[in-house]
TIDOVO-285632 format. One record per atom (N, C-alpha, C): residue number from 1; residue in one letter; z, x, y. Coordinates in Angstrom, 2 decimals. Last residue first. Layout:
! residues N
   k r      up    east   north
 NUM A       Z       X       Y
...
***
This chain:
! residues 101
   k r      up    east   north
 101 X  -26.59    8.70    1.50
 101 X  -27.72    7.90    1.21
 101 X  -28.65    8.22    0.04
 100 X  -24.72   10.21    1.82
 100 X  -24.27    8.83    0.96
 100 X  -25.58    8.30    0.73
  99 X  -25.52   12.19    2.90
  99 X  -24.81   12.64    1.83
  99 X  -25.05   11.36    1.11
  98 X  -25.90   11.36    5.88
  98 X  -27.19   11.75    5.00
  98 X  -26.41   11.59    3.02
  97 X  -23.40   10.59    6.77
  97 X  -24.26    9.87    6.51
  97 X  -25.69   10.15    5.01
  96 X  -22.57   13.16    6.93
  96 X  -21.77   12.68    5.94
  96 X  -22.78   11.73    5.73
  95 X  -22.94   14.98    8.66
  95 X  -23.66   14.92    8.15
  95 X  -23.78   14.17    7.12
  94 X  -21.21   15.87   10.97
  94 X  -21.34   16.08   10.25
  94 X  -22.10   16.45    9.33
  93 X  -21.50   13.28   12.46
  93 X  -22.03   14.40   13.41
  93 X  -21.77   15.48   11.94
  92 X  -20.49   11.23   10.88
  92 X  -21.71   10.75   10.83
  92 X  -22.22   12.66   11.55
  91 X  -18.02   12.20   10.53
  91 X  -18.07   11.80    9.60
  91 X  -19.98   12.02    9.95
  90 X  -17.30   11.76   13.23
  90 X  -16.99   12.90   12.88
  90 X  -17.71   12.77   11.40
  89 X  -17.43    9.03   14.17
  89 X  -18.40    9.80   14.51
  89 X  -18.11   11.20   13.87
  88 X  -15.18    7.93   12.55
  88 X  -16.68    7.48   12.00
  88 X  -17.64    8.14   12.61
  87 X  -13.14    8.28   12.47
  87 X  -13.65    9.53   11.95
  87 X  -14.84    8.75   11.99
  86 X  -11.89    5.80   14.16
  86 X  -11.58    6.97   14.40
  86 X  -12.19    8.12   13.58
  85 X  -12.25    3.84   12.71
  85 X  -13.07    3.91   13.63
  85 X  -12.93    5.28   14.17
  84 X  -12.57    3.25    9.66
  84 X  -11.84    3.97   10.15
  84 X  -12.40    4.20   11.61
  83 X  -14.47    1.63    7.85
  83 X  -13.22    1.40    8.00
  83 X  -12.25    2.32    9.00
  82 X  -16.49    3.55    7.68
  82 X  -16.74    1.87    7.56
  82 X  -15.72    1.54    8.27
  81 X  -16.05    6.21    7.36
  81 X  -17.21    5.60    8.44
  81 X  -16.87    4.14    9.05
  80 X  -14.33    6.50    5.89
  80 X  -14.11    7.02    7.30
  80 X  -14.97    6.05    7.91
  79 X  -15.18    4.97    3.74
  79 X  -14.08    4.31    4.19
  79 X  -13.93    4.80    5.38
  78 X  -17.28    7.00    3.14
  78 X  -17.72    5.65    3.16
  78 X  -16.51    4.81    3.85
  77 X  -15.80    9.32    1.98
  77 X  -16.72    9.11    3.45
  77 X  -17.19    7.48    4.12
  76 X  -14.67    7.78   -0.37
  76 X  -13.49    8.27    0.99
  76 X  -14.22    8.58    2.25
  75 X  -16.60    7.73   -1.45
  75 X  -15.91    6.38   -1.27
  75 X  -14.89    7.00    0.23
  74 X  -18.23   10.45   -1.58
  74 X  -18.88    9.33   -1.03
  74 X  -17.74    7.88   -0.88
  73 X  -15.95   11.32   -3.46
  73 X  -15.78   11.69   -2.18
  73 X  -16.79   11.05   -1.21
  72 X  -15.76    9.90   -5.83
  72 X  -14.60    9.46   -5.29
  72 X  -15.12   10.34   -3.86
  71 X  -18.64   10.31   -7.17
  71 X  -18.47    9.00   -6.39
  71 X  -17.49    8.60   -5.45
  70 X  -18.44   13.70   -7.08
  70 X  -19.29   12.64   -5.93
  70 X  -18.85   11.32   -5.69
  69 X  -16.03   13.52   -9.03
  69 X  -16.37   14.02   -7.61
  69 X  -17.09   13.57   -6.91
  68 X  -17.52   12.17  -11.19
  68 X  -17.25   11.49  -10.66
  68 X  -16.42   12.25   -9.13
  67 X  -20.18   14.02  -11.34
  67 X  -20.50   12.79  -10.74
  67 X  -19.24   11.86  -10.53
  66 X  -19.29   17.24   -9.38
  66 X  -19.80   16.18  -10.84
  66 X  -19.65   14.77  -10.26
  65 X  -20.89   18.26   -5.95
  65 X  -19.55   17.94   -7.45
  65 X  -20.20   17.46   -8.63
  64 X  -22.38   18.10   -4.38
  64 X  -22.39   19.06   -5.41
  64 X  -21.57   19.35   -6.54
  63 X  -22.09   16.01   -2.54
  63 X  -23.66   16.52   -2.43
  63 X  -23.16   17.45   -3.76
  62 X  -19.33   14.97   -2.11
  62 X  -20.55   14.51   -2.71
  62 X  -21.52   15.00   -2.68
  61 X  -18.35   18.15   -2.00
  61 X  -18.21   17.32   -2.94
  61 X  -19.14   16.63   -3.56
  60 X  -19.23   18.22    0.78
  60 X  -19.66   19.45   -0.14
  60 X  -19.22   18.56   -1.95
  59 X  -18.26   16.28    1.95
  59 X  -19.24   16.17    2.00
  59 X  -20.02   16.91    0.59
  58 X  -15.13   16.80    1.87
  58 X  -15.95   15.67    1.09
  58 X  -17.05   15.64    0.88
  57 X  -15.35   18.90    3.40
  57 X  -14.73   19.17    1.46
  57 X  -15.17   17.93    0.99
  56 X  -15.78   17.84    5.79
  56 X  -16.77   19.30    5.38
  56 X  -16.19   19.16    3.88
  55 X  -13.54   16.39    5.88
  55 X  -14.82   16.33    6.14
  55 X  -15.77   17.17    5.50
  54 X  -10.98   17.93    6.28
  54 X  -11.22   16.51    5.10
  54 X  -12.63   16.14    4.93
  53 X   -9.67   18.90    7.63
  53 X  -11.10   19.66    7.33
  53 X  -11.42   18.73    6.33
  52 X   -7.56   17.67    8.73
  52 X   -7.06   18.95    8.35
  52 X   -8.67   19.61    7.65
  51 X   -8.63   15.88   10.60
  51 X   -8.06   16.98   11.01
  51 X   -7.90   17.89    9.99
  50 X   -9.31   14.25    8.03
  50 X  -10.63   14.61    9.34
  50 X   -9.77   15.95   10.05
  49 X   -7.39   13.12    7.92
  49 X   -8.07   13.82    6.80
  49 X   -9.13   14.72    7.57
  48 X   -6.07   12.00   10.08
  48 X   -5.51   12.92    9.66
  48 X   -6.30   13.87    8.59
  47 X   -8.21   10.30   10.41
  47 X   -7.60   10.93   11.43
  47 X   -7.14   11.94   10.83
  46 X   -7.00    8.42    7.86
  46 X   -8.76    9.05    8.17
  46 X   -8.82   10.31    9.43
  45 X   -4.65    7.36    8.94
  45 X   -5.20    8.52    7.61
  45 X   -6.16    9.00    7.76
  44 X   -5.49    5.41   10.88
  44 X   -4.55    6.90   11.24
  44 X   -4.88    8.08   10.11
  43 X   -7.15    3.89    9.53
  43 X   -7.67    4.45   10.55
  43 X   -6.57    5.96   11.08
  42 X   -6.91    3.66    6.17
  42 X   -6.00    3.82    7.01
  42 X   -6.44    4.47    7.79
  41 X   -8.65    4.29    4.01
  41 X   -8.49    2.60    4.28
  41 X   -7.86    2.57    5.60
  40 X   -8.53    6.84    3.12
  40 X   -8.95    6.62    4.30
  40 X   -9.02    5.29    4.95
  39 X   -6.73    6.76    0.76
  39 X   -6.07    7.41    2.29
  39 X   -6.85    6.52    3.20
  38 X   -8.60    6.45   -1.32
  38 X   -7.29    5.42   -1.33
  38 X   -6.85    5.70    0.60
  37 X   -9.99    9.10   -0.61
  37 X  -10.42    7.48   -0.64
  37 X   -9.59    6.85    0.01
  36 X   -7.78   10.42   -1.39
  36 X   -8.35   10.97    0.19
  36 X   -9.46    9.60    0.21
  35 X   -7.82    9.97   -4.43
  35 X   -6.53    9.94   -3.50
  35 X   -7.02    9.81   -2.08
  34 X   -9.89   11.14   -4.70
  34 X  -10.19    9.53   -5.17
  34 X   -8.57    9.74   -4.44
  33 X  -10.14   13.78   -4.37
  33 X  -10.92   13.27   -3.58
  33 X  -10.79   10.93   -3.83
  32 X   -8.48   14.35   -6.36
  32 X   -7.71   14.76   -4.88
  32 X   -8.97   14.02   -4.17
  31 X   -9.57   13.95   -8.38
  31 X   -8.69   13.12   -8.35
  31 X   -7.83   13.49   -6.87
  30 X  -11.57   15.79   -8.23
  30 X  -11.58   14.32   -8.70
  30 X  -11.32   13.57   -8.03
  29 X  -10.21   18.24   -8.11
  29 X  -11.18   17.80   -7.13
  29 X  -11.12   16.51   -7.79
  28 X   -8.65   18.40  -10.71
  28 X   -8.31   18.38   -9.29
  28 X   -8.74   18.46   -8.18
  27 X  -10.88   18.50  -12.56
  27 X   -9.84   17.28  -12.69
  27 X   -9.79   16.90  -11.18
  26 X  -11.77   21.11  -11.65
  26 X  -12.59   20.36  -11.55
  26 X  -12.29   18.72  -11.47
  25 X   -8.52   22.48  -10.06
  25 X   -9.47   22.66  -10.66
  25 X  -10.82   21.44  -10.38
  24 X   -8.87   22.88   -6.34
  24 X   -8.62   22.81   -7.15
  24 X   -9.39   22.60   -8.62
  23 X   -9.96   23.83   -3.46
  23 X   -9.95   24.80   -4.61
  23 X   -9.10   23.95   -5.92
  22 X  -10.75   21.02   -2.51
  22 X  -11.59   22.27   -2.10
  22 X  -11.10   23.20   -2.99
  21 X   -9.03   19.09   -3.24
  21 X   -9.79   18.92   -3.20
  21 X  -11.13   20.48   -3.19
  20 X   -6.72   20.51   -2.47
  20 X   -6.82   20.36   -4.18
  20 X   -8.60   20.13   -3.96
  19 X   -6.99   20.43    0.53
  19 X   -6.64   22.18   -0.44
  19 X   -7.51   21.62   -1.63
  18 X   -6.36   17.54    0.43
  18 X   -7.68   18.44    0.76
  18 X   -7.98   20.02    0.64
  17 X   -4.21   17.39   -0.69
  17 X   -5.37   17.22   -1.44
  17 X   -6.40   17.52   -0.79
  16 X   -2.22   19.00    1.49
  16 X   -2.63   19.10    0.19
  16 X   -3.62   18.76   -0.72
  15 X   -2.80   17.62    3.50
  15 X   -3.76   18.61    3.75
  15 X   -3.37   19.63    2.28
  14 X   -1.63   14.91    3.23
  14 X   -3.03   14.90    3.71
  14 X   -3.51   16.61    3.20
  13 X    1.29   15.26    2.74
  13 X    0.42   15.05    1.53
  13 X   -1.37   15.30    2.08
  12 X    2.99   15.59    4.93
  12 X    2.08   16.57    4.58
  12 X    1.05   16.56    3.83
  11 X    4.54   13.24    5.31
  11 X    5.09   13.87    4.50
  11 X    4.01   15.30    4.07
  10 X    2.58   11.22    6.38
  10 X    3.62   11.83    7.38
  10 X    4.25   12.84    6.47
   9 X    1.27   10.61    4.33
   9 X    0.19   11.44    5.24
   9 X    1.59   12.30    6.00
   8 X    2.58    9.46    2.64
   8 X    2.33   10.11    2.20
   8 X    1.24   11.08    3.04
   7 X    3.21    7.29    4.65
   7 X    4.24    7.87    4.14
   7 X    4.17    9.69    3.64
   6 X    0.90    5.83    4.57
   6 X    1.44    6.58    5.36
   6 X    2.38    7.52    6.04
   5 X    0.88    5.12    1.66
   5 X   -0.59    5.92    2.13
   5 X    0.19    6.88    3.79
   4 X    2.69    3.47    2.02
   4 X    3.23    4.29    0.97
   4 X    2.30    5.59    1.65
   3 X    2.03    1.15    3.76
   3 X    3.51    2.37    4.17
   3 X    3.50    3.65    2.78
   2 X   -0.19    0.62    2.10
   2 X   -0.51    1.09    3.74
   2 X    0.96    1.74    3.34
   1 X    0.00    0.82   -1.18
   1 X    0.00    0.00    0.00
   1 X    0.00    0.87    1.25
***
């Protein structure tokens, strides 16, 4: 739920899975990028993912991960854009757009 997602941003959790996301194992890209999804529902979360480089590790994801890397880091770009008004130009100046299409 939202207080847990924000809980878990105010507590540092954001720029851990975006570490996991970028050097973890192959699992731990996965599943750090389907967490940074779940996150971005939350215009403040998205903010925060976007700050700590959440962007550039999703992108590189969906364009070169395995497939389910790609689908969980196209969902978490897809939630900046859609849902987050706050990363939706960071997301699109990026390049994130091209990625999903």
């Amino acid at each position: 739920d939202d207080d847990n997602s924000v809980a878990i941003v105010a507590a540092g959790g954001v720029e851990l899975f975006v570490a996991m996301a970028r050097d973890g194992t192959e699992a731990q890209k996965e599943n750090a990028a389907g967490t940074l999804a779940n996150l971005a529902i939350n215009d403040e979360n998205s903010v925060a993912i976007a700050a700590a480089g959440g962007i550039e590790v999703l992108i590189s994801l969906a364009r070169d991960g395995n497939e389910g890397q790609k689908e969980n880091a196209a969902c978490a770009l897809s939630n900046m854009i859609e849902v987050a008004s706050g990363t939706h130009e960071g997301v699109v100046e990026a390049g994130g757009v091209a990625v999903l299409s």
